[in-house]
C-alpha positions in Angstrom: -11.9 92.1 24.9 -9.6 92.2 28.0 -8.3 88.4 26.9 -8.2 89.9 23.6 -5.4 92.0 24.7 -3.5 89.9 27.0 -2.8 87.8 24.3 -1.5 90.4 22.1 0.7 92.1 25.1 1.2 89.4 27.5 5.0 89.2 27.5 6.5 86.5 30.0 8.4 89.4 31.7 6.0 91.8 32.0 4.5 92.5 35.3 0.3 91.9 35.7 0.3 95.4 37.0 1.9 96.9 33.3 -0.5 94.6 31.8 -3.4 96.2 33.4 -2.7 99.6 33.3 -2.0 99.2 29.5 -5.3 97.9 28.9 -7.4 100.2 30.9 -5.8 103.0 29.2 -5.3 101.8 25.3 -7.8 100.4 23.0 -6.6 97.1 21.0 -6.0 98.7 18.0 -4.0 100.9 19.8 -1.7 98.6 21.3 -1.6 96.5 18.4 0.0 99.6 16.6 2.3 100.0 18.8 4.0 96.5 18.5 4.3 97.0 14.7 6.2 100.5 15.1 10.1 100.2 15.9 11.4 103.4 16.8 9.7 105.6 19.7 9.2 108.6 17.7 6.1 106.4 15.3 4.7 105.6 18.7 2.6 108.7 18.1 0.3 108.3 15.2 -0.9 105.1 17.3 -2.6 107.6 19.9 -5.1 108.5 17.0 -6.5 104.9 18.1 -6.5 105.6 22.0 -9.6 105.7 23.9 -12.0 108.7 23.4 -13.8 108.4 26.3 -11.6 108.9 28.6 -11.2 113.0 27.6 
């Protein structure tokens, strides 16, 4: 799953440490979300996809 999500986030410019950070705290679906959205403010309703566990 981790490759999974590199792929989807991996930007040339972003650093690994972003990278990891992202994916031990977000779910796919979550970050996948959050590329669709374009303003901030939608960022939101992608939480409902964040990692349960975690809590």
């Amino acid at each position: 799953m981790q490759q999974i999500m590199l792929k989807q986030i991996l930007q040339p410019d972003m650093s690994k440490a972003i990278v990891l950070r992202c994916m031990s705290e977000k779910t796919l679906k979550q970050v996948q979300c959050e590329l669709k959205k374009e303003k901030f403010k939608d960022l939101i309703e992608c939480k409902k996809f964040g990692k349960e566990e975690s809590k």
